[in-house]
C-alpha positions as CSV (number, residue, x, y, z in Angstrom):
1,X,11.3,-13.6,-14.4
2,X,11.0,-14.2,-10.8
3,X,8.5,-15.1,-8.8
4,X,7.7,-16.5,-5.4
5,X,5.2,-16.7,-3.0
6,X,6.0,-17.7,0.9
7,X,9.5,-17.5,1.6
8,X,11.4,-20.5,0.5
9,X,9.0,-21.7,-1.9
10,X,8.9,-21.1,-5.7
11,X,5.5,-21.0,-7.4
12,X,6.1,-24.9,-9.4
13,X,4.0,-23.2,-12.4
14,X,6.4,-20.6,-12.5
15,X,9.8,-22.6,-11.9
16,X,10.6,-23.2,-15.5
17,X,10.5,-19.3,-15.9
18,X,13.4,-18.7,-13.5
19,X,16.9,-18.6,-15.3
20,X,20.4,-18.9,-13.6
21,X,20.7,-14.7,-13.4
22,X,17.6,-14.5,-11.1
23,X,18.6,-17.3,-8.8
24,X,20.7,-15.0,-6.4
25,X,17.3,-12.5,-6.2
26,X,15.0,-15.8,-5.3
27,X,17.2,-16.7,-2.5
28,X,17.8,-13.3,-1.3
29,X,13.6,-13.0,-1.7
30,X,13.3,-16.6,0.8
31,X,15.9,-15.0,3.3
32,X,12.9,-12.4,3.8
33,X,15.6,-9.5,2.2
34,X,15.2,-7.5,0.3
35,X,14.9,-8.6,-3.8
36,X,13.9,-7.0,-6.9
37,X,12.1,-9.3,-9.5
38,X,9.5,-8.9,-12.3
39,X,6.8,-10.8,-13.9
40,X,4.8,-10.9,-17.0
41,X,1.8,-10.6,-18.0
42,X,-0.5,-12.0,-20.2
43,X,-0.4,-9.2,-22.6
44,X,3.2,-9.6,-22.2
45,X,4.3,-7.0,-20.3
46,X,6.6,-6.8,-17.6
47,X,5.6,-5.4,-14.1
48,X,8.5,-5.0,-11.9
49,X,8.8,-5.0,-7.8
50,X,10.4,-5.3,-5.1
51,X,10.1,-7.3,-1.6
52,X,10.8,-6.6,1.2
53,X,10.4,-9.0,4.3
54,X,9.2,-12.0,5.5
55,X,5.4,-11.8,7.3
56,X,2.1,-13.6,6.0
57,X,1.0,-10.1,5.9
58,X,1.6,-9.2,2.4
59,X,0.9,-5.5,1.6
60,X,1.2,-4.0,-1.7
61,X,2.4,-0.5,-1.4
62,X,1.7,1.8,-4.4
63,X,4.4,4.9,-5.4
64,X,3.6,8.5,-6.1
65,X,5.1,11.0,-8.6
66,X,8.0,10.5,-8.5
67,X,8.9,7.1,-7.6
68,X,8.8,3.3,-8.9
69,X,9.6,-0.3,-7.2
70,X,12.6,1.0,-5.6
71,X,10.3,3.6,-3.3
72,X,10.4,1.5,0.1
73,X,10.3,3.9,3.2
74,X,13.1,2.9,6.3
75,X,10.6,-0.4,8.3
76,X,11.1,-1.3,11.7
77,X,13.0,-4.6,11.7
78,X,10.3,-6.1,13.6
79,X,7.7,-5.4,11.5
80,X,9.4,-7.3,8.9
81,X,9.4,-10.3,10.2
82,X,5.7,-9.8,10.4
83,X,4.7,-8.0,6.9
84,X,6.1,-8.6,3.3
85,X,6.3,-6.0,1.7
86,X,5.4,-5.9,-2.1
87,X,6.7,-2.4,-3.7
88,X,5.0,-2.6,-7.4
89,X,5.6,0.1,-9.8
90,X,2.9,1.2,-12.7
91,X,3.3,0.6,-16.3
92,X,5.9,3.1,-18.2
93,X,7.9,3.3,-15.0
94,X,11.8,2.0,-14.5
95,X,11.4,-1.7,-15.9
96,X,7.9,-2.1,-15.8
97,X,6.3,-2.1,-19.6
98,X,4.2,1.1,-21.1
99,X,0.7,0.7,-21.5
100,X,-0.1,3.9,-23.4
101,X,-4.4,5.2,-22.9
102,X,-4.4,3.0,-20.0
103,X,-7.3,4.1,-17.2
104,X,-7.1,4.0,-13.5
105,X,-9.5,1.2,-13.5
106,X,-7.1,-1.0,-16.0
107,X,-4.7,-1.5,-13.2
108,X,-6.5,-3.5,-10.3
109,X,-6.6,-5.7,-13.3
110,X,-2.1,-6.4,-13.4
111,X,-2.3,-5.9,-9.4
112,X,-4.8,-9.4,-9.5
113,X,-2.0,-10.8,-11.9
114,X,0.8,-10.1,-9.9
115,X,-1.0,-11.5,-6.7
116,X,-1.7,-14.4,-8.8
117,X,2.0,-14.8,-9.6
118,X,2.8,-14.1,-6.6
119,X,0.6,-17.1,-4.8
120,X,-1.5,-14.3,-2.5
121,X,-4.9,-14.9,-1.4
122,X,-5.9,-11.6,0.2
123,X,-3.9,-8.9,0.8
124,X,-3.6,-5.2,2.3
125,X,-2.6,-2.2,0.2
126,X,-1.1,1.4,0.5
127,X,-1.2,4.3,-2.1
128,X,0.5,7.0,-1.3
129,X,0.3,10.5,-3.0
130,X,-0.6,9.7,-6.7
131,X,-0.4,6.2,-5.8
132,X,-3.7,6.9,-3.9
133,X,-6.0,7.4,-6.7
134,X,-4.7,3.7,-8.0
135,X,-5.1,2.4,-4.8
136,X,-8.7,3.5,-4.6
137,X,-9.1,1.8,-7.9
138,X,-8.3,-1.7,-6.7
139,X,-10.7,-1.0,-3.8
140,X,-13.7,-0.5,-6.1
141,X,-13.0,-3.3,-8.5
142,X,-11.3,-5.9,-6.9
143,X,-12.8,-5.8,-2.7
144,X,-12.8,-9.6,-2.5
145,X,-9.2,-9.5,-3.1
146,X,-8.4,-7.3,-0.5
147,X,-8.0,-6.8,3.9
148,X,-7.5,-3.2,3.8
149,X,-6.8,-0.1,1.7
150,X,-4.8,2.6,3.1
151,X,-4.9,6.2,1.4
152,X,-2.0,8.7,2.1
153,X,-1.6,12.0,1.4
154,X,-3.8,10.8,-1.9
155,X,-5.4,13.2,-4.9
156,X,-9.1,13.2,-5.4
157,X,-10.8,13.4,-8.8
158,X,-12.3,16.8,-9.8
159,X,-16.0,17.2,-8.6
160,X,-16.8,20.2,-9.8
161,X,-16.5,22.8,-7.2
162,X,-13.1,24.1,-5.1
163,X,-14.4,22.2,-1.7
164,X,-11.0,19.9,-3.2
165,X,-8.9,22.5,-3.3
166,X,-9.1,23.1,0.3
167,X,-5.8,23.6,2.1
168,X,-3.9,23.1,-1.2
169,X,-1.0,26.2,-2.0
170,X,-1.7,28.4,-4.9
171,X,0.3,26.7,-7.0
172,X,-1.2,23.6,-6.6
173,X,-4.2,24.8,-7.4
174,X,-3.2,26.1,-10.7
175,X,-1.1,23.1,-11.4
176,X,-4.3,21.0,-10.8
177,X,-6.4,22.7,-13.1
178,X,-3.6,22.9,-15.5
179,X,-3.4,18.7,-15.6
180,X,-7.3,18.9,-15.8
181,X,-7.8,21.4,-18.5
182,X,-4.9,23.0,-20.2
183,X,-3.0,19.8,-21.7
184,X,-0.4,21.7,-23.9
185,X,0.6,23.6,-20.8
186,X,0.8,20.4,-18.8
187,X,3.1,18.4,-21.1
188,X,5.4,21.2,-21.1
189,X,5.8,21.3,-17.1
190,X,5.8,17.5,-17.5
191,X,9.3,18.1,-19.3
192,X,10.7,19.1,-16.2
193,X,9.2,16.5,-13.8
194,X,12.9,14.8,-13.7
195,X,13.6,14.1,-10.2
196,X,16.8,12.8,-10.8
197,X,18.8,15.4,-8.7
198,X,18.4,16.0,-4.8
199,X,17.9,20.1,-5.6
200,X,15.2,19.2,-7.7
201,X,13.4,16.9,-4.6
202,X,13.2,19.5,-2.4
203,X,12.4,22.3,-4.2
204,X,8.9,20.9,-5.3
205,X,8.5,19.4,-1.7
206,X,9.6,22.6,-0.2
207,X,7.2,24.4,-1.3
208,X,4.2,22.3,0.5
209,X,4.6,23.1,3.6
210,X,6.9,24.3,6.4
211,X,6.8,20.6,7.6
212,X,7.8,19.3,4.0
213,X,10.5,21.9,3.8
214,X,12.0,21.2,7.2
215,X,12.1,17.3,6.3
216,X,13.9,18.1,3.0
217,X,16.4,19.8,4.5
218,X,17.3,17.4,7.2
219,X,16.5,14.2,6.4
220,X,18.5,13.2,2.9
221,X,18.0,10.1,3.5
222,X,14.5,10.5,2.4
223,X,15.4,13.2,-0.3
224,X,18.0,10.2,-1.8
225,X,15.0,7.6,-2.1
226,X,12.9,9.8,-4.5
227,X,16.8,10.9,-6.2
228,X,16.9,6.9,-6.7
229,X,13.5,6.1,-8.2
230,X,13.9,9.7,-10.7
231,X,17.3,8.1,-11.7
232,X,16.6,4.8,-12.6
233,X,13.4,5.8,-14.2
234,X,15.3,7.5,-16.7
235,X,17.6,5.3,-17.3
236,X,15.1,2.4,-17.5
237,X,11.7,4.0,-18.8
238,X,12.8,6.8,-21.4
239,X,9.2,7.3,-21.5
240,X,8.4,8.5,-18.1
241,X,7.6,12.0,-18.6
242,X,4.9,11.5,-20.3
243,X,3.7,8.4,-17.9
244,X,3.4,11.3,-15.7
245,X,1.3,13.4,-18.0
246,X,-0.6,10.6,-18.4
247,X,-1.1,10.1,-15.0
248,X,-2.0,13.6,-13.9
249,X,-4.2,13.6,-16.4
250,X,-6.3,10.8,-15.2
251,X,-5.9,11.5,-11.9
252,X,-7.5,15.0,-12.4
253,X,-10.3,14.2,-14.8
254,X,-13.4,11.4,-13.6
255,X,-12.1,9.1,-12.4
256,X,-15.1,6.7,-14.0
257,X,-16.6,5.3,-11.0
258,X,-17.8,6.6,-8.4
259,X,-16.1,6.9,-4.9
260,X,-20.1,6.0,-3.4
261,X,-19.8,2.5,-4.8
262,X,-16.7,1.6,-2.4
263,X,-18.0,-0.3,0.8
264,X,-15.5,-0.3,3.5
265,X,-16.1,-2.0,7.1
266,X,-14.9,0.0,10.2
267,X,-11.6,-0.1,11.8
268,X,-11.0,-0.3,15.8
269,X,-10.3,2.9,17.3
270,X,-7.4,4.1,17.1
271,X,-6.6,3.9,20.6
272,X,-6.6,0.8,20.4
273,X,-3.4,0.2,18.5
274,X,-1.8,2.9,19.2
275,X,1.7,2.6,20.3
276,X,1.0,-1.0,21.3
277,X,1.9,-4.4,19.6
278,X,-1.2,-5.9,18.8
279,X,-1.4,-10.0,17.4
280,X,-2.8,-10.5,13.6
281,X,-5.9,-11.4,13.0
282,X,-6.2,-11.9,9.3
283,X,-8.8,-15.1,9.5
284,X,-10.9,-12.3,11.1
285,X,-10.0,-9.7,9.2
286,X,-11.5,-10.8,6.1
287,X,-14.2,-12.5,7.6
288,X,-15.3,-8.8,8.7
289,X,-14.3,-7.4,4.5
290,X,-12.2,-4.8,3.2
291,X,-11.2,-1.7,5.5
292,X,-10.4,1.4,4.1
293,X,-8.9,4.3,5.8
294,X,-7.4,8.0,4.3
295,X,-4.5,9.2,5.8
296,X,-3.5,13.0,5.2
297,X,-1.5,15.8,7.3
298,X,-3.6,19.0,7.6
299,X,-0.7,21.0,6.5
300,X,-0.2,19.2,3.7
301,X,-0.5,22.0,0.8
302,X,-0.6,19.3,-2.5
303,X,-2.9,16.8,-1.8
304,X,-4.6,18.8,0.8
305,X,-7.0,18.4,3.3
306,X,-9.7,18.7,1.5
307,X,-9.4,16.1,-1.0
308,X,-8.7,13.6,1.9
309,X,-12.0,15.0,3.4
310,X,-13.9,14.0,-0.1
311,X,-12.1,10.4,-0.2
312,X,-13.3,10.1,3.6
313,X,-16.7,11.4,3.2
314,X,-17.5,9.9,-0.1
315,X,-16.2,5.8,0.6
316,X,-19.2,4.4,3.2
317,X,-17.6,3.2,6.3
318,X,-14.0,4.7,5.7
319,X,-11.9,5.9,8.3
320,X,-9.9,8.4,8.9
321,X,-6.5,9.8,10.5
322,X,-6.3,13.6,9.8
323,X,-2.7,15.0,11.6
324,X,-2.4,18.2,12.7
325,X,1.4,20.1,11.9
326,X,2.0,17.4,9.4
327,X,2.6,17.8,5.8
328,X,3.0,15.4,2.0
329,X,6.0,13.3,3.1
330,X,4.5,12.5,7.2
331,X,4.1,8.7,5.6
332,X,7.9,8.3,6.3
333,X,6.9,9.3,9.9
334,X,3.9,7.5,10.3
335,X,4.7,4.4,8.2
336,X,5.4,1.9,10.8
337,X,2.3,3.1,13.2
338,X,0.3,2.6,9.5
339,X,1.6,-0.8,9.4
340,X,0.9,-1.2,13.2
341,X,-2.6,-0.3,12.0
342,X,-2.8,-2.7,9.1
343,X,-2.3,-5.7,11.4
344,X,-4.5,-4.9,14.2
């Protein structure tokens, strides 16, 4: 197991755990390179990442379906030197342990542990897609813990009326009520949730939008880093089809807490930041508490507009950056400006 905190410096509690194998990934992880480590928890399972960087900044970014620790979009060089970036994958995905009947609210919990290992104080997060809902969860359990919570392009739990389902294709819409009400029918989609071929990719992402479909088709680059996480999760989680299920499962259902309880402080305009380099503040920053802002493109047809619109409306003192002609995958477009954002 490896863990580290700041670069060049090994957590001393934690030195005795590192064998001769992970030595290469500690050095490569003090460098400010990229590494891929693991830790375990106290229940004695293993929660795998990867880091990225060198900054004080650490920010924990949360994967969607598919993906695991190896979903890192392309970061300016500069920003690198400025953030560290922490990509932590879920239980029952590539080499982090099952945790079968686990609830979104179960997870903030092995997110504290891996800060913990990790020798952070506060730190920022981003959930993207069905990372989202997850991300929320740390938000409304763990707040002292956190700077700021970014939501992309997230799901929103079922409320009870189609004000969700705003935006969202036809498809989507029966796929959503399928993962909230018609289990046997959901677990046998779930069988073909592989991802592990580029055809695969951008057929489901295709069919989002004319955005998504036109970023499919001419930027593999982006197709091969969900092809990457689809492969290795099958080779290293035989179980993560029915992770998935799992996961659409809770994501569709209550979520059991309520969005209402989050309190969020406001974020500087956005004008403010935009396009320019701005110096951290993180002394002031959690002075001031836990940010939270919901990122979506309005022609996103998955997690649409109007789930974003919920998350917004429903978290007190969240902001929002809704982007016209953008679609599901516009985090790979907007990622650095999102960072830009974080450290302002």
């Amino acid at each position: 197991v490896v863990v580290f905190s700041q670069p060049g410096e090994l957590l001393p509690k934690f030195r005795s755990k590192i064998t001769e194998e992970s030595e290469p990934a500690a050095a490569a992880a003090a460098a400010g390179e990229e590494s891929e480590a693991s830790v375990t928890l106290r229940d004695g399972r293993t929660l795998g990442f990867t880091a990225h960087g060198c900054g004080a900044h650490a920010v924990l970014l949360f994967h969607g379906i598919p993906g695991n620790r190896l979903f890192f979009p392309p970061t300016d060089e500069g920003l690198l030197t400025r953030v560290r970036i922490i990509c932590v994958e879920r239980p029952g995905y590539g080499i982090s342990t099952p945790k079968p009947g686990n609830t979104l609210l179960d997870w903030p919990d092995d997110v504290v542990a891996l800060a913990d290992a990790l020798g952070l104080g506060k730190f920022s997060i981003v959930g993207y897609s069905a990372g989202g809902p997850f991300a929320i969860a740390c938000a409304y359990k763990i707040p002292e813990r956190l700077i700021s919570v970014d939501i992309v392009s997230s799901l929103s739990p079922r409320i009870g009326n189609d004000n969700v389902m705003q935006g969202m294709t036809c498809l989507c819409k029966m796929s959503y009520f399928v993962a909230s009400h018609v289990r046997p029918l959901l677990h046998l989609a779930s069988r073909f949730e592989t991802y592990d071929r580029p055809a695969k990719v951008k057929k489901d992402f295709a069919e989002l939008s004319q955005y998504d479909r036109h970023v499919v088709n001419t930027q593999p680059d982006i197709v091969d880093i969900f092809v990457r996480c689809g492969v290795d999760n099958l080779h290293n989680a035989p179980g993560v089809l029915d992770t998935q299920e799992h996961e659409y499962v809770l994501m569709t259902n209550d979520w059991g807490f309520s969005l209402a309880d989050i309190v969020a402080v406001s974020h500087k305009e956005e004008a403010e930041y935009e396009g320019k380099e701005a110096d951290e503040k993180r002394g002031k920053e959690e002075s001031e508490g836990m940010r939270v802002c919901v990122w979506t493109g309005l022609d996103d047809g998955g997690c649409a507009y109007g789930m974003a619109n919920f998350i917004a409306n429903s978290i007190p003192g969240a902001s929002r950056h809704f982007i016209k002609h953008k679609g599901h995958l516009m985090l790979f477009e907007v990622w650095d400006k999102l960072l830009w954002h974080i450290l302002v």
